[in-house]
C-alpha positions in Angstrom: -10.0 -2.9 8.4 -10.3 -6.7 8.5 -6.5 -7.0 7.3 -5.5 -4.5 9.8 -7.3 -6.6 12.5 -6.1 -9.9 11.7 -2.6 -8.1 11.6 -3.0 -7.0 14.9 -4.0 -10.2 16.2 -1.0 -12.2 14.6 1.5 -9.3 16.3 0.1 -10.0 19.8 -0.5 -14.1 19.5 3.5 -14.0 18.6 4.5 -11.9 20.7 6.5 -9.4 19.1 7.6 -6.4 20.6 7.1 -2.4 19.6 9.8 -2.8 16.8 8.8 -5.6 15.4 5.0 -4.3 15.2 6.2 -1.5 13.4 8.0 -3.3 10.9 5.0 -5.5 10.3 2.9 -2.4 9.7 5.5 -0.6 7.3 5.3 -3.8 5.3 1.8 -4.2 5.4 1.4 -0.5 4.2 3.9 -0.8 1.8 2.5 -4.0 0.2 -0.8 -1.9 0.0 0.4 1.2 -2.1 1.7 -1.1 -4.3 -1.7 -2.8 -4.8 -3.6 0.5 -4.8 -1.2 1.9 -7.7 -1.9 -0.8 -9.4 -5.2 -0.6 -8.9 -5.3 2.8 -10.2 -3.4 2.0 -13.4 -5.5 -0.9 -14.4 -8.9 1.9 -15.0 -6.7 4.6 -17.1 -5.9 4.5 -20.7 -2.8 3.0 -21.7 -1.0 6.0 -22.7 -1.8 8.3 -19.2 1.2 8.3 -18.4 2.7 9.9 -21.3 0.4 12.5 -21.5 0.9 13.7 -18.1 4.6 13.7 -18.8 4.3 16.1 -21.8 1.8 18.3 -20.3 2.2 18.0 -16.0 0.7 16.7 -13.5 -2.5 19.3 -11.6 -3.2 17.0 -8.4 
């Protein structure tokens, strides 16, 4: 929420239009999914991965 705030702020004090708020965001949420897969990876076993491979995936 704070990064989402401070993103906010940064959009207005440069004063970007619609666009180029959008872009911002689609970064911003890109660069998070990347950090929350990580994330995710770093509290499973090494060899996940390959077992959902072999026997699917139930999400």
């Amino acid at each position: 929420m704070r990064r989402s705030i401070l993103l906010l702020l940064f959009v207005g004090a440069c004063g970007l239009g619609p666009d180029d708020e959008l872009w911002i965001l689609e970064q911003a949420w890109r660069q998070a999914e990347e950090i929350a897969a990580i994330a995710d990876n770093l509290l499973l076993p090494a060899r996940t991965d390959e077992f959902f491979d072999r026997h699917g995936r139930r999400d």
